[in-house]
Every structure is written in C-alpha cells, then in structure tokens.
C-alpha positions as CSV (number, residue, x, y, z in Angstrom):
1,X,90.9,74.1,84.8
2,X,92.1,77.7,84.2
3,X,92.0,77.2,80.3
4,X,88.9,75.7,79.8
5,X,86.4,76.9,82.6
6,X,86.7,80.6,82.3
7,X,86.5,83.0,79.8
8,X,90.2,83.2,78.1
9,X,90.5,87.0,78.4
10,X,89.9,86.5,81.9
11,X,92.8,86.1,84.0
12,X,93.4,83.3,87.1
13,X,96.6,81.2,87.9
14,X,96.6,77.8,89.3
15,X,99.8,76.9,90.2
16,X,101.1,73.7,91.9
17,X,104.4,74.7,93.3
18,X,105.6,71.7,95.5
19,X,105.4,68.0,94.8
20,X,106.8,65.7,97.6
21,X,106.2,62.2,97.0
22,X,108.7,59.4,97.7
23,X,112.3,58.4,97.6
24,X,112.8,56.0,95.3
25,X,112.8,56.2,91.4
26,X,111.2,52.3,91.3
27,X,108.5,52.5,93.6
28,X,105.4,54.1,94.4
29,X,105.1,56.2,97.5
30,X,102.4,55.8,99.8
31,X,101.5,59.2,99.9
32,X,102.4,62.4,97.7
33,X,101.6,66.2,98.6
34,X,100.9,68.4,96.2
35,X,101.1,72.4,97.3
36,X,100.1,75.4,94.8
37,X,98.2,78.7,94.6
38,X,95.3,79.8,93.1
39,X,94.9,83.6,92.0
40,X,91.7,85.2,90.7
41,X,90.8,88.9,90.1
42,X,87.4,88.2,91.9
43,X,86.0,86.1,94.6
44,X,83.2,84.4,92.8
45,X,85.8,82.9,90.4
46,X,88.1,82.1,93.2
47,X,84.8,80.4,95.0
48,X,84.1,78.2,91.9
49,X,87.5,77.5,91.1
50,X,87.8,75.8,95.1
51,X,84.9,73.8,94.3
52,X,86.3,72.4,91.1
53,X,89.4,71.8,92.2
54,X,87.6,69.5,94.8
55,X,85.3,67.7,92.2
56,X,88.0,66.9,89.9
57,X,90.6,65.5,92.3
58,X,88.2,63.6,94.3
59,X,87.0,62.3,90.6
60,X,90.2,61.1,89.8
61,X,91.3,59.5,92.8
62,X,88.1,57.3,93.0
63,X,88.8,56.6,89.1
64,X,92.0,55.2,90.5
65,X,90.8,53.7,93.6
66,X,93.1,56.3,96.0
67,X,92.0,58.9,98.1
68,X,92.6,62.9,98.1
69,X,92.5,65.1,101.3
70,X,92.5,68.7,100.0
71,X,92.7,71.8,102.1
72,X,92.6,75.5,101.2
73,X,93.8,78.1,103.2
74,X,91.9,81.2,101.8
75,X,95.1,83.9,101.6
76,X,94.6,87.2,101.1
77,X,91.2,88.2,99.1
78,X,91.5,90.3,95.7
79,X,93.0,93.3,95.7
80,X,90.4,96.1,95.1
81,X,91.2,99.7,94.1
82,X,88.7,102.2,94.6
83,X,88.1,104.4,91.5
84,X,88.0,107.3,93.3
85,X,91.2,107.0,95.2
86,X,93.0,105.7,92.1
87,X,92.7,108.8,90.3
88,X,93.4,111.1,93.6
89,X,96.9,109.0,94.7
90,X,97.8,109.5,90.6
91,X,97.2,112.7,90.9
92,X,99.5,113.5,93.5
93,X,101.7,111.1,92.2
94,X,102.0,113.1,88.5
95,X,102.2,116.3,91.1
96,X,105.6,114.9,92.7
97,X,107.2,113.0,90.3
98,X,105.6,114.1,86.6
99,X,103.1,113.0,84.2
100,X,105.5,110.8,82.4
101,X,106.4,109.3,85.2
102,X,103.1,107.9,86.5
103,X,101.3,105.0,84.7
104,X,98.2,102.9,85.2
105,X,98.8,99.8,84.8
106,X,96.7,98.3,81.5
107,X,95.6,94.9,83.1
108,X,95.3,93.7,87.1
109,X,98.4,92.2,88.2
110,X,97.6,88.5,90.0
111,X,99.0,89.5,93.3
112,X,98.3,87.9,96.9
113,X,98.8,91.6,99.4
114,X,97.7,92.1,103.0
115,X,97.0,95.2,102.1
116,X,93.8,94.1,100.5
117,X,92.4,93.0,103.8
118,X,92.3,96.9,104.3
119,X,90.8,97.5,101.2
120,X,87.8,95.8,102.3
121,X,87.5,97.8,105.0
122,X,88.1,101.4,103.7
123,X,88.6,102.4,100.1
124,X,92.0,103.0,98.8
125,X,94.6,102.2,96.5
126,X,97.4,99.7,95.9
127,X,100.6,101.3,94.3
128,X,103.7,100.0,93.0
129,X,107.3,101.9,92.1
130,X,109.5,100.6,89.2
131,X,113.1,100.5,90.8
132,X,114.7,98.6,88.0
133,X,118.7,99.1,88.8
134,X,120.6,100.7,86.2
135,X,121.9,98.4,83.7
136,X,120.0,95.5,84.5
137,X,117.1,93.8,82.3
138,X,113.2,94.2,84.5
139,X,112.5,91.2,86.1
140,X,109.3,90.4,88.2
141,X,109.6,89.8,92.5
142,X,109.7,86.6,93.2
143,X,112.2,86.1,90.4
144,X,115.4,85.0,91.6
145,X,117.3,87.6,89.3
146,X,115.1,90.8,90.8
147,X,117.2,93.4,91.5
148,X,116.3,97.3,92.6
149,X,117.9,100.6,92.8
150,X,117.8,101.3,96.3
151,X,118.3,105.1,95.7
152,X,115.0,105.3,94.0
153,X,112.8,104.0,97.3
154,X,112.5,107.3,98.7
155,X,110.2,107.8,96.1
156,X,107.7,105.5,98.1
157,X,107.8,107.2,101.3
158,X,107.6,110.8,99.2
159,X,104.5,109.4,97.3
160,X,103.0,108.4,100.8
161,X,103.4,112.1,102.4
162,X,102.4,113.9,99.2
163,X,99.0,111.8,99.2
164,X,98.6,112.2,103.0
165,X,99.0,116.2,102.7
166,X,97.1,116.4,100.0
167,X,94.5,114.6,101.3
168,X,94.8,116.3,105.0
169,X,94.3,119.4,102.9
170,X,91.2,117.9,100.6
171,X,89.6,117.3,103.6
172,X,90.1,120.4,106.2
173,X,86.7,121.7,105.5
C-alpha cells in the first residue's frame, strides 16, 4: 500500500507489529489478529490510507470466503511545527548551547507525540536532544540497544528556560 499508492519521496509507515493466530503448526486457527501502526506526515494521507486499508482487507477476505473486522484507533495526529516558532526555539537554542550544536533536522521524523495534540491548539515546536552515551554506536528509541548519557539531559530543561525567558522577554511590551 505504502509503496505503490503514494508518491515515493513521500514518506508513511504501515507496520503490522503483532500477529496472534493459533497453536498448532498443522491447523488453521479460527481466528487471527493482526495489530500494526500507520504513520503519515499529514492527515489526508493518513485518511486515505484508513480507507484503503479497509477496501483491500475486506477484498481479500471475500476473495477467500472469511471475514475481516478492522478497527482504528486514531493516535496521536501529525506533529506540526510552526515556522515561526521553529526558528525562535533554534534561536535560543544556538544562544545556549552554540551554532554547531543545533541542527534542523533535513526530513520529518515519523513520530506518534502527545505533544501534537497541543500543537493544534497553539503553535509551537517539537524538539529533540542527541544524548548518545560516550562510546556507544546511535541507535533510534524504541530500539532495544538505545542508550543515553544521562549527564547531557539538563540540556532539556536548560533549552526549556532559555526559550521561556526569552520569550517572557519577546513579549513584555
């Protein structure tokens, strides 16, 4: 679905993360649930992507004379950064910790955050810190061989009070 129904520089992940089915290797279960995620960087795609996922699996289990129930639970909607406060948090970011230290990130990341829920509600700006600990090769959360340096999380809560005095200060008049 994801390869051939969207553009292929534009970026979704359908993911079916859970299969449950039966117990023995020689017979076929009555039932099987599947469980995944679906990630889009907007919510038309995420929309039409719902709807296809219902047309194709409801195609294929008449085609083999079974039946599909499929429910969605809508997560979180797609993360949205203002313009605007992009470039005022990386501002103050480059203020604390240095230009070379502050970089925007080429492409979306395919994230699921509560914090887009605000987002929708006031503008703002989603912001991550690189905590790789010393020694170790990057990997992404969710991995099971993440790992952080815990002496670098200040950084987060310093980031948060620079960008909260700044804007106090932005916004005096």
């Amino acid at each position: 679905l994801v390869s051939r129904e969207i553009n292929g520089t534009d970026a979704a992940a359908l993911t079916i993360g859970a299969i449950h089915g039966g117990e023995g290797y020689n017979i076929i279960p009555e039932t099987v649930v599947m469980k995944g995620a679906l990630r889009c960087l907007d919510e038309e795609k995420r929309d039409y992507f719902e709807k296809r996922l219902v047309a194709i699996c409801n195609g294929i289990s008449e085609t083999m004379r079974a039946k599909c129930i499929i429910e969605f639970e809508k997560g979180y909607p797609v993360t949205y950064n203002d313009p605007n406060e992009t470039r005022f948090v990386m501002d103050c970011a480059k203020k604390l910790f240095g230009e070379n230290k502050v970089h925007l990130l080429d492409k979306p990341l395919m994230m699921s955050e509560d914090m887009s829920i605000f987002l929708q509600k006031c503008p703002g700006f989603y912001w991550l810190i690189s905590t790789p600990a010393p020694g170790t090769e990057m990997y992404a959360n969710h991995n099971p061989y993440f790992t952080i340096d815990e002496s670098l999380l200040h950084m987060g809560s310093a980031l948060m009070a620079q960008t909260a005095f700044d804007w106090l200060n932005k916004n005096r008049s």
